[in-house]
Every structure is written in C-alpha cells, then in structure tokens.
LUMLUMTI-86016 format. One record per residue: x, y, z of N, C-alpha, C in turn. Coordinates in steps of 0.1 Angstrom, whole numbers, plus 5000, padded with zeros to 4 digits. Layout:
! LUMLUMTI-86016
XYZXYZXYZ;...
***
This chain:
! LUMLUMTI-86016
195919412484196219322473196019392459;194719482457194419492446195819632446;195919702454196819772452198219752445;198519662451200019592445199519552430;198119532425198419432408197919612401;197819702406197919822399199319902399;200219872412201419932406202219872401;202119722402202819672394202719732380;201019682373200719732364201319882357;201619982368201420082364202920092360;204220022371205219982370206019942358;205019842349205319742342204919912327;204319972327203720062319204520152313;205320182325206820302326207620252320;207920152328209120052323209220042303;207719982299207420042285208020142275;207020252285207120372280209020402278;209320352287210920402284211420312278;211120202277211920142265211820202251;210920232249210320292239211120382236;210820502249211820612244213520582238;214220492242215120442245215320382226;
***
C-alpha cells in the first residue's frame, strides 16, 4: 500500500518536472 502512495507521488513529481520543462 505504502508503496503505490510513493510512486504515485514520485509519478505525479515527473509528470511536473516535465511540464515545466515543456
């Protein structure tokens, strides 16, 4: 369980990061 709310997290981080770059 705790696994899945960290890749999400880490998921949701990327997802960010590239908008950004973008």
């Amino acid at each position: 369980m705790h696994s899945i709310g960290i890749m999400m997290k880490e998921e949701k981080k990327k997802q960010t990061e590239t908008s950004w770059e973008n």
